[in-house]
KERO-629381 format. One record per residue (C-alpha): residue in one letter; x, y, z. Coordinates in steps of 0.1 Angstrom, whole numbers, plus 2048, in hexadecimal, padded with zeros to 3 digits. Example, Ala and Ser with C-alpha at 12.3 -4.5 7.8 and 13.67 -1.06 7.14 Angstrom:
BEGIN
A87B7D384ES8897F5847
END
This chain:
BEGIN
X7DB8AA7B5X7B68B07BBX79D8B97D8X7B88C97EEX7A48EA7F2X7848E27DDX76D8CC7EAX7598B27D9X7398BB7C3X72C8997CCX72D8757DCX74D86A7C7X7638747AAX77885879AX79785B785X7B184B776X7D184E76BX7FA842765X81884C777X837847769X85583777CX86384C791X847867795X8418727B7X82A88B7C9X83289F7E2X8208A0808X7FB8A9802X7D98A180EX7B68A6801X7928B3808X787890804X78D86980EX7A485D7F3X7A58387E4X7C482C7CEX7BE80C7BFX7DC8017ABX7D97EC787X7FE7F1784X8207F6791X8218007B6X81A81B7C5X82F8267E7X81E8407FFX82D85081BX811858837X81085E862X835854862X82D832852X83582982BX81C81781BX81F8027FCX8027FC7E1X8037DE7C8X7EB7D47B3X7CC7C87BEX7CD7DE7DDX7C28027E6X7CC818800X7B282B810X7BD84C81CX7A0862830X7A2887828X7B78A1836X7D188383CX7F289582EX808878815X82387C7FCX82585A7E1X83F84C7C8X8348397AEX84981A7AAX84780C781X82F815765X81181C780X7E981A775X7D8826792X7AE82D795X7A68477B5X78984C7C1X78686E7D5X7678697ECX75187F803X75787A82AX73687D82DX727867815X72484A82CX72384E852X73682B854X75283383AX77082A84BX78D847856X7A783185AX7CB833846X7CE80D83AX7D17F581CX7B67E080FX7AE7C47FCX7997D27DAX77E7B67CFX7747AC7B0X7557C17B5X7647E27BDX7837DC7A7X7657E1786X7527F979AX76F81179EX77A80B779X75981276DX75583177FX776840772X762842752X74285375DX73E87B752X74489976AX71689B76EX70487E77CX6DC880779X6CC873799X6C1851793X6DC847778X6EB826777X70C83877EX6FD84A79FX6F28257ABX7138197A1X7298337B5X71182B7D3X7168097CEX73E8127D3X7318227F4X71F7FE7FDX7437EF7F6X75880280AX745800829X7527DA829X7747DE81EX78D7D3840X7AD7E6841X7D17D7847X7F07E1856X8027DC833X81E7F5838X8437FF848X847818867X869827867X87682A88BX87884C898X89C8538ABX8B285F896X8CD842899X8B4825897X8A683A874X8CA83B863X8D081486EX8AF80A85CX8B682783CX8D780A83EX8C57EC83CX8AE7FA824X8CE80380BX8D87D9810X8BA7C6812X8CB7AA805X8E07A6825X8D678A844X8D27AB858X8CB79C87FX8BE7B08A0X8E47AC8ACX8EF7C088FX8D97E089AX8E87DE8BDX90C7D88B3X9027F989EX8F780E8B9X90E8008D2X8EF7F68E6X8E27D08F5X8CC7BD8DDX8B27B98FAX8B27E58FEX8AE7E98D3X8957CD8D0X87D7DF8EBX8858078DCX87F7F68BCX85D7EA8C2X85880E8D3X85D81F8B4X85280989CX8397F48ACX8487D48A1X8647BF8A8X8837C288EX8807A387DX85D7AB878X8687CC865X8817C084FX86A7A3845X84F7BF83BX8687D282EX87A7BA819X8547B080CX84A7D7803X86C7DB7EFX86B7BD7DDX8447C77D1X85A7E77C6X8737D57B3X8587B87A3X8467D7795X8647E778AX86A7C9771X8857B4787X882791781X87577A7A0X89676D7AAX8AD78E7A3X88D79E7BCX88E7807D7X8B67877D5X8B57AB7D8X8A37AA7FAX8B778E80CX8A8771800X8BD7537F5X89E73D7DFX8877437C8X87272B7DBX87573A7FCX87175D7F3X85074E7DDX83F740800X847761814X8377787F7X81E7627F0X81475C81AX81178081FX8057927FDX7EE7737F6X7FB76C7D2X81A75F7C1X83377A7B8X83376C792X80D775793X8137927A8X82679F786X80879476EX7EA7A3781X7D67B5773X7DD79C755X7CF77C767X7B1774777X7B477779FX7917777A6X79875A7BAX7BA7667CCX7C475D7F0X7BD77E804X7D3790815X7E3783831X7D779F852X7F97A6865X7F87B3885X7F57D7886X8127EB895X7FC7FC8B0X7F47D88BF
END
């Protein structure tokens, strides 16, 4: 782990580097804003009560002092860029997902190749500025999972998350907790600033990211998270995440210069 007591020499240091299935980090932060942009495998980080799934194509911004834990989800290639809070007055500090362009995705790679010393003036000092440039446009979005925050609304969701692949309903939580549908629907949306089907639907579509990258098939993943169809499961992933899930498993392999973007959900807080 890097930059969580020294600070940063200059603007931005990129690296990169492979997790294997399975590896995991615990709760941390860092001296710096922190970019993970995935080539590979997914990426799970748990952040301000919220978990927060990276496939490829995307990066999570995280801005410094932000503590996360991750858990890396397949044979992960990841490029991070650790960058200055004060490089750029109108850097964002926001905690959010993003969709990496074509642009930035070579930027970033070629700067995980430059040396420790830049000379002022050097193609790679313009290009790590040029980065800067970038990420003053990117627009976050609410690509993640809150987990509720009462402990019997918590252990029903750690449930449905152990049995994806059931047709869990809003009636099920409240025959659980022995509550009205109408009294769970509105504590729901207290905790998790979302109405249940809304959660589970997000839910279902981080997990089967997880399981895609984790070498399930298309069909054995739209099973595993409740889906009955390879065709319906196919227009949900592809609605929200903007591609297909059977080019979801080639990237970086295909071209997706030309991808849908990402769908923006609503964010929690709204």
């Amino acid at each position: 782990m890097f930059y969580q007591t020294d600070r940063l020499k200059k603007n931005i240091c990129a690296i990169k580097y492979s997790y294997q299935h399975g590896i995991k980090e615990g709760v941390h932060d860092h001296q710096a804003i922190q970019l993970l942009h995935i080539l590979k495998g997914v990426i799970r980080v748990y952040a301000q009560d919220n978990c927060w799934v990276i496939p490829p194509s995307r990066g999570l911004l995280i801005p410094a002092g932000v503590p996360h834990s991750l858990v890396a989800v397949g044979s992960v290639d990841v490029r991070t860029l650790f960058i200055d809070p004060f490089a750029r007055a109108d850097l964002s500090n926001e905690l959010g997902i993003f969709q990496v362009s074509p642009l930035l995705r070579e930027l970033i790679n070629a700067a995980s190749d430059f040396p420790d010393g830049l000379e002022v003036s050097s193609r790679e000092e313009r290009i790590n500025e040029l980065i800067l440039d970038e990420l003053c446009l990117i627009h976050l979005t609410d690509f993640n999972v809150a987990m509720p925050i009462s402990k019997e609304l918590k252990a029903f969701c750690d449930r449905v998350s152990a049995h994806l692949e059931r047709p869990w309903e809003l009636a099920d939580v409240a025959s659980s907790l022995n509550v009205s549908a109408r009294t769970i629907s509105r504590k729901f949306h207290t905790e998790t600033g979302m109405s249940f089907g809304e959660w589970l639907r997000r839910f279902r579509l981080l997990k089967s990211m997880e399981l895609l990258a984790s070498g399930y098939s298309v069909m054995d993943a739209a099973v595993a998270v409740g889906y009955d169809s390879h065709s319906s499961f196919s227009t949900m992933f592809k609605k929200r995440i903007g591609i297909s899930p059977n080019s979801f498993v080639a990237y970086p392999s295909q071209d997706h210069e030309n991808e849908v973007s990402l769908i923006t959900e609503q964010s929690p807080s709204g």
